[in-house]
Structures are given as structure tokens and as C-alpha cells.
mmCIF file as gemmi writes it, N, C-alpha and C atoms, coordinates in Angstrom:
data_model
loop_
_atom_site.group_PDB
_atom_site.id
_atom_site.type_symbol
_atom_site.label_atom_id
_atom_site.label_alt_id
_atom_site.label_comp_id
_atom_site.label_asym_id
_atom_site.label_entity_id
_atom_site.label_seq_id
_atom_site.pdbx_PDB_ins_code
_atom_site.Cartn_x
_atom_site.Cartn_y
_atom_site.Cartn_z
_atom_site.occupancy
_atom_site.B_iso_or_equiv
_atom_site.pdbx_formal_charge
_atom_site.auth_seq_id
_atom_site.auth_asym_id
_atom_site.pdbx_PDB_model_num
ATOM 1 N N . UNK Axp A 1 ? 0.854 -1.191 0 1 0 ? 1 A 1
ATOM 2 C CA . UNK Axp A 1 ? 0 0 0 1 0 ? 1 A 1
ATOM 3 C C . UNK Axp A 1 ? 0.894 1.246 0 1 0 ? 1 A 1
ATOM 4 N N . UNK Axp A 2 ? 0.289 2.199 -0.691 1 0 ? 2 A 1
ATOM 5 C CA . UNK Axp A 2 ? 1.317 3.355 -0.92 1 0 ? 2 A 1
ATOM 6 C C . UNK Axp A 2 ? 1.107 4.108 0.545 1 0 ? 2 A 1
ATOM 7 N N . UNK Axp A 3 ? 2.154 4.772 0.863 1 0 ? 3 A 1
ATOM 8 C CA . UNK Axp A 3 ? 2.645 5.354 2.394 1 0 ? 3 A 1
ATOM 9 C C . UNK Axp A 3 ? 2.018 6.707 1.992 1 0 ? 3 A 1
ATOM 10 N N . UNK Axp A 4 ? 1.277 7.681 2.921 1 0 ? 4 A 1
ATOM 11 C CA . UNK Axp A 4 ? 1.344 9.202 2.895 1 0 ? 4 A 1
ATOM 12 C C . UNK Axp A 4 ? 3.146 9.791 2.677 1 0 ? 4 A 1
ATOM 13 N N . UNK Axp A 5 ? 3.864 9.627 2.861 1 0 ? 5 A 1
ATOM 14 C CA . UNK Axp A 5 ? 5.135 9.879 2.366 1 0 ? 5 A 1
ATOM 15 C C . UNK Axp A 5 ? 5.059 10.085 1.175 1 0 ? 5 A 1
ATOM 16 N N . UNK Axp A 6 ? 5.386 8.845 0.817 1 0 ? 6 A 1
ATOM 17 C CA . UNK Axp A 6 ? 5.205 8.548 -0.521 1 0 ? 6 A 1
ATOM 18 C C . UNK Axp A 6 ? 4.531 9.206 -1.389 1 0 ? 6 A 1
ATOM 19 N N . UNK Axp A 7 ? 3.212 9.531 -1.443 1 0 ? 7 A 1
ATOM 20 C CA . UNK Axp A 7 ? 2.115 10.171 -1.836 1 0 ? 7 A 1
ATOM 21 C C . UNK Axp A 7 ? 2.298 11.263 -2.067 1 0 ? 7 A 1
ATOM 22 N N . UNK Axp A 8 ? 2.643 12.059 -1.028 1 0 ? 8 A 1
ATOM 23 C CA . UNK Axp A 8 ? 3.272 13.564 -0.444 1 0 ? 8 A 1
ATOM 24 C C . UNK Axp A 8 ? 4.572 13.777 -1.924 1 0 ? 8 A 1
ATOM 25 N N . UNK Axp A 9 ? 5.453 13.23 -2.246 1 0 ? 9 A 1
ATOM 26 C CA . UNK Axp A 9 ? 6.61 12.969 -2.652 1 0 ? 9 A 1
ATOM 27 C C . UNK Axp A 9 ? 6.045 12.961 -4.297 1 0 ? 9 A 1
ATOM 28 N N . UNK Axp A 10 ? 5.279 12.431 -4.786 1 0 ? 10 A 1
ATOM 29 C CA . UNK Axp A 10 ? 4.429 12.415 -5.534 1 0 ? 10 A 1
ATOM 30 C C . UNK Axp A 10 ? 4.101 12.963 -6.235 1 0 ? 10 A 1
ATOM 31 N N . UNK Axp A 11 ? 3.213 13.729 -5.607 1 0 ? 11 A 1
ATOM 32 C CA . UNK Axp A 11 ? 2.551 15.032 -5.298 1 0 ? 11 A 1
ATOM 33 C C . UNK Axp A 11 ? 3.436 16.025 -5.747 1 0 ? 11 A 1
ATOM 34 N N . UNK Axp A 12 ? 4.61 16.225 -4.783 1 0 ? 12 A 1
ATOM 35 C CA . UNK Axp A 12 ? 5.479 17.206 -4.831 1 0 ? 12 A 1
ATOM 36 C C . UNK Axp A 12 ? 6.306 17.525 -6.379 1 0 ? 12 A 1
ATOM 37 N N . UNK Axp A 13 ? 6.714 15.916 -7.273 1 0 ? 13 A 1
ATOM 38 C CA . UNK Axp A 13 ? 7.228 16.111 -8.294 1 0 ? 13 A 1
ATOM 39 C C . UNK Axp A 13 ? 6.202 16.207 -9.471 1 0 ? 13 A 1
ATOM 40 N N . UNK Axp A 14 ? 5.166 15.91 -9.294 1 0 ? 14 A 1
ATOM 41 C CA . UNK Axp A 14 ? 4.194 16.43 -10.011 1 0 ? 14 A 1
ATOM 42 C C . UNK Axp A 14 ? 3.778 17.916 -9.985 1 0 ? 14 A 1
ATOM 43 N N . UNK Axp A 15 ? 3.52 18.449 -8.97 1 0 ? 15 A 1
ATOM 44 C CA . UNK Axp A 15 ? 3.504 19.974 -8.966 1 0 ? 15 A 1
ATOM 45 C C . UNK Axp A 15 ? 5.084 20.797 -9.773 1 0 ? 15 A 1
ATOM 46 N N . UNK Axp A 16 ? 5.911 20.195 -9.511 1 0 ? 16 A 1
ATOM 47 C CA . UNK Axp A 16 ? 7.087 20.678 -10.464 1 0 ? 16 A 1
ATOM 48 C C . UNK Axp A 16 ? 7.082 20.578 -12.241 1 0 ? 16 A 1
ATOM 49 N N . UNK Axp A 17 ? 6.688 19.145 -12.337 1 0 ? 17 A 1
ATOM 50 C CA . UNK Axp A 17 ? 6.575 18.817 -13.756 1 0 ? 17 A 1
ATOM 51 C C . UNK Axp A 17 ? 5.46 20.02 -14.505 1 0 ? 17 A 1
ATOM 52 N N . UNK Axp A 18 ? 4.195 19.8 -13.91 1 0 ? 18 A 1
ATOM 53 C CA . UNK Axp A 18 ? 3.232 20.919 -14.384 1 0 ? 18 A 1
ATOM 54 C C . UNK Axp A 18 ? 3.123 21.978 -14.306 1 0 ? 18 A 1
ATOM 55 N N . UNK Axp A 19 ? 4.132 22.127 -13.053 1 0 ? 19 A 1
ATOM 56 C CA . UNK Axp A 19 ? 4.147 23.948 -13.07 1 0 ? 19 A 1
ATOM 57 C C . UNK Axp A 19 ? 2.893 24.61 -11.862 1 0 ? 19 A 1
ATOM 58 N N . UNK Axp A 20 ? 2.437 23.91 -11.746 1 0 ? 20 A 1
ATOM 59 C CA . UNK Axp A 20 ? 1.148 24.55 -11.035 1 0 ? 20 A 1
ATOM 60 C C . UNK Axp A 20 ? 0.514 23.454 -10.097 1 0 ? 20 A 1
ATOM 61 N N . UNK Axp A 21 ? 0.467 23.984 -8.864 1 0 ? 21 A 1
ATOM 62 C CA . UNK Axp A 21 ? -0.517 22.936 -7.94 1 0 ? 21 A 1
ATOM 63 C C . UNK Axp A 21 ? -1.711 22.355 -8.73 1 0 ? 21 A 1
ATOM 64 N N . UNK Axp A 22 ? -2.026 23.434 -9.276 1 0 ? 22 A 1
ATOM 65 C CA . UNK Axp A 22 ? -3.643 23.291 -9.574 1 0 ? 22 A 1
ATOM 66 C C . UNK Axp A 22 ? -3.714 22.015 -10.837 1 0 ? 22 A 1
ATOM 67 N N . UNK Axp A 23 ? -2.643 22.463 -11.195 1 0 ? 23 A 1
ATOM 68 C CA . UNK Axp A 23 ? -2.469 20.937 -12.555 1 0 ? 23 A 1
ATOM 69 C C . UNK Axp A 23 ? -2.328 19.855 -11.76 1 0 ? 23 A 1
ATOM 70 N N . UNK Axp A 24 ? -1.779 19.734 -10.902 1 0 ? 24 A 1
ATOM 71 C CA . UNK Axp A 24 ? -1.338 18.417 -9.943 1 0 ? 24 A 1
ATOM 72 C C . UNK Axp A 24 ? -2.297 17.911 -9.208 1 0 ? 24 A 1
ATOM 73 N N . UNK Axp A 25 ? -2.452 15.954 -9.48 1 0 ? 25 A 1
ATOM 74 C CA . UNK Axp A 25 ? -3.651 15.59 -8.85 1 0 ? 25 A 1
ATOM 75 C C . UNK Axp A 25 ? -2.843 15.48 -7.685 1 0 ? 25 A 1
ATOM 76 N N . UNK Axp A 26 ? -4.078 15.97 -6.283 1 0 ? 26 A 1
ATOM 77 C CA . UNK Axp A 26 ? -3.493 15.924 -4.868 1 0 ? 26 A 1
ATOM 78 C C . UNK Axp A 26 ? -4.103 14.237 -4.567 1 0 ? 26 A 1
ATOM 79 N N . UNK Axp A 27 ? -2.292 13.515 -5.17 1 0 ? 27 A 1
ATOM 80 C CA . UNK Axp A 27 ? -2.291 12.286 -4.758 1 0 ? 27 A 1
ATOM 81 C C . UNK Axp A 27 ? -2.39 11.825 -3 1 0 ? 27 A 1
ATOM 82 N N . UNK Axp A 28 ? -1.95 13.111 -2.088 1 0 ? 28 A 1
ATOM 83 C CA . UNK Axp A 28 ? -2.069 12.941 -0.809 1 0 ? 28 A 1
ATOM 84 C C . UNK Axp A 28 ? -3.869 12.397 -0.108 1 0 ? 28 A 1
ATOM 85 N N . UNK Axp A 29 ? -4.607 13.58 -0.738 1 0 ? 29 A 1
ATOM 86 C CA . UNK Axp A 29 ? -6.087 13.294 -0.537 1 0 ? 29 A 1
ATOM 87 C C . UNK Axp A 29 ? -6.773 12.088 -1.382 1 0 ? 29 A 1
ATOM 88 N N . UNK Axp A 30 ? -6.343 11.493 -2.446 1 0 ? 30 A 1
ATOM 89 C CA . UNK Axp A 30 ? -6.653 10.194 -2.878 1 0 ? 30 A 1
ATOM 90 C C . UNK Axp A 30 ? -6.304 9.276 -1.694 1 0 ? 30 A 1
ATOM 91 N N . UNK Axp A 31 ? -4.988 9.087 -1.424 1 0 ? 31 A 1
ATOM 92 C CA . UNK Axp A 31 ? -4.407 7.982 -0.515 1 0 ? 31 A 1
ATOM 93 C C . UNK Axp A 31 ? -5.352 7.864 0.678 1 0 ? 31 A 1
ATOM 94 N N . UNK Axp A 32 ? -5.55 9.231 1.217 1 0 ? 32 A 1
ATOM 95 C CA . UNK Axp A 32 ? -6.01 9.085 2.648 1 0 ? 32 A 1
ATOM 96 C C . UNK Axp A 32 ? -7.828 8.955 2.561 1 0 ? 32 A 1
ATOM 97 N N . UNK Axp A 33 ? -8.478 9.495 1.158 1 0 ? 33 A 1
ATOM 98 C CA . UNK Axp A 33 ? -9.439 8.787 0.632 1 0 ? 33 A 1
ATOM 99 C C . UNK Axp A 33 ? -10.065 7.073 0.87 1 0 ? 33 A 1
ATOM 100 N N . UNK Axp A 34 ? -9.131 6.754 -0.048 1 0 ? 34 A 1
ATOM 101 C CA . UNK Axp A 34 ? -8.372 5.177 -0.013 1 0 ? 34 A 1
ATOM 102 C C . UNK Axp A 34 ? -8.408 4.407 1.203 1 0 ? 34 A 1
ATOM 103 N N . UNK Axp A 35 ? -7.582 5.282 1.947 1 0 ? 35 A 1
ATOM 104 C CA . UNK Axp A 35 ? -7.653 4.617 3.378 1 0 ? 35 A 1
ATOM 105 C C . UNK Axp A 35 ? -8.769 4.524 4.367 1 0 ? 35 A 1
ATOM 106 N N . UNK Axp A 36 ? -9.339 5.495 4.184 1 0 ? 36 A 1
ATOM 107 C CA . UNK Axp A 36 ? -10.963 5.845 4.785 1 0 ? 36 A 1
ATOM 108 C C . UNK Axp A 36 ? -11.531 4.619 5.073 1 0 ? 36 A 1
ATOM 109 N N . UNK Axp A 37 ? -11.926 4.713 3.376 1 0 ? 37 A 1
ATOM 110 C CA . UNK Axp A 37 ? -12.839 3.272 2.588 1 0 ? 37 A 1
ATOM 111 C C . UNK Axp A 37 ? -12.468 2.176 3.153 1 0 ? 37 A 1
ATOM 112 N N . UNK Axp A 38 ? -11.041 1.961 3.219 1 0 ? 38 A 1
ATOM 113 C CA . UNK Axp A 38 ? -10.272 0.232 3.867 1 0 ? 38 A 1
ATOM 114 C C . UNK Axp A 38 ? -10.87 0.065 5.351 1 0 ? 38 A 1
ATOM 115 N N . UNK Axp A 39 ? -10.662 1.315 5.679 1 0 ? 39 A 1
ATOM 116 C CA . UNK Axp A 39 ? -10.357 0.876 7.049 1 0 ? 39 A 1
ATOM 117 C C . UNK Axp A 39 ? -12.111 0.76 6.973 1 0 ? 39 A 1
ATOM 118 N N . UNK Axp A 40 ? -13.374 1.773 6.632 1 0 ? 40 A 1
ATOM 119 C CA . UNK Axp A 40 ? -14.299 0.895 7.168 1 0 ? 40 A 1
ATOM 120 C C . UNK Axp A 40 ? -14.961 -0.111 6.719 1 0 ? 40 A 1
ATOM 121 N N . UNK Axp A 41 ? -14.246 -1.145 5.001 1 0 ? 41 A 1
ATOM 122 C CA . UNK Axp A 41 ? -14.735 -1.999 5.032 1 0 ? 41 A 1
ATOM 123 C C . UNK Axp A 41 ? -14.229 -2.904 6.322 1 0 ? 41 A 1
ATOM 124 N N . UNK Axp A 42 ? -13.225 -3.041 6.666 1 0 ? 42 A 1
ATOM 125 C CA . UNK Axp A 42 ? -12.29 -3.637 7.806 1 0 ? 42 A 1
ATOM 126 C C . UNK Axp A 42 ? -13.415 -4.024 9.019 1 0 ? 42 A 1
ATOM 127 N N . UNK Axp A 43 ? -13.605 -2.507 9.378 1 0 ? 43 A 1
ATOM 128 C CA . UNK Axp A 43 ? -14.579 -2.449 10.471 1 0 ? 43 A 1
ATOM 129 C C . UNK Axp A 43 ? -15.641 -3.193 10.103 1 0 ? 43 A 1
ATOM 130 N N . UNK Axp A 44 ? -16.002 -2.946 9.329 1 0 ? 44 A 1
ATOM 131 C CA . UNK Axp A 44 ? -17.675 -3.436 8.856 1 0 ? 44 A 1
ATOM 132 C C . UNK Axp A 44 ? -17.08 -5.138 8.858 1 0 ? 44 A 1
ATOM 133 N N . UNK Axp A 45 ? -16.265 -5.458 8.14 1 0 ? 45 A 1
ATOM 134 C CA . UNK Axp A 45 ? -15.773 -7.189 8.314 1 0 ? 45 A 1
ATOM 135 C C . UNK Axp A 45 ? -15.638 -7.497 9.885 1 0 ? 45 A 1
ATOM 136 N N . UNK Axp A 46 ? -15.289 -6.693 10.752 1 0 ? 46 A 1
ATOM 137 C CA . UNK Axp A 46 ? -14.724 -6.805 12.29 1 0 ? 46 A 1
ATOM 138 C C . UNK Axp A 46 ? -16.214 -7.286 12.895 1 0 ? 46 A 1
ATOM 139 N N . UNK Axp A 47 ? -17.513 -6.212 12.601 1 0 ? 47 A 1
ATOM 140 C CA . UNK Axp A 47 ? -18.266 -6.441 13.428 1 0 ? 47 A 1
ATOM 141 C C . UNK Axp A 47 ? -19.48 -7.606 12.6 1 0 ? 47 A 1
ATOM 142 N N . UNK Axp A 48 ? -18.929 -8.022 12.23 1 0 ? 48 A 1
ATOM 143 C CA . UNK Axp A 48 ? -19.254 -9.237 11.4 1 0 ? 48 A 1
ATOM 144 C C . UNK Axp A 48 ? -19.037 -10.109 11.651 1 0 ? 48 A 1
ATOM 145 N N . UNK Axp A 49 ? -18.372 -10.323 11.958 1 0 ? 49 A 1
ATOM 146 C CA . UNK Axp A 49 ? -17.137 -11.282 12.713 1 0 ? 49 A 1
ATOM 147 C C . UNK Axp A 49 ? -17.347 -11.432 14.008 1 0 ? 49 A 1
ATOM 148 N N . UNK Axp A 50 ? -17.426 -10.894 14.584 1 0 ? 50 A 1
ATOM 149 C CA . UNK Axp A 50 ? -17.986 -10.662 16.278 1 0 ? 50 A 1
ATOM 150 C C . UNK Axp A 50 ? -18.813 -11.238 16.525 1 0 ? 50 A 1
């Protein structure tokens, strides 16, 4: 799974390549998107499980 680091880092050489934040997808808010979703299918499997 990709790290917020990582993401961040990303992010960062993409805003260089394009020139502009605004061109740059904010790979940081995808990831932590991403992670949202995991963690509450997780949960939702946890209390399932229970």
C-alpha cells in the first residue's frame, strides 16, 4: 500500500513537472481517501465477525 510519504513525494514532483498545484492531482487526498474506505470496510468485516 502506498505510504502518505510517498504520496506527499508524488505530489510534490508532479507539482514541479506541471508547473502549477492546480495541474497536480493531490495524490495525498486520494491515498487518505483510499484509506478511509479500507479501514471501514475492515470495520464493517470486524463487526461481522464478532
Amino acid at each position: 500500500m502506498i505510504t502518505i510519504e510517498l504520496a506527499q513525494a508524488i505530489n510534490e514532483d508532479r507539482k514541479r513537472v506541471f508547473g502549477s498545484y492546480a495541474f497536480a492531482p493531490d495524490m495525498v487526498a486520494h491515498v487518505l481517501r483510499i484509506r478511509a474506505e479500507l479501514e471501514q470496510a475492515v470495520n464493517a468485516d470486524m463487526r461481522g465477525i464478532s
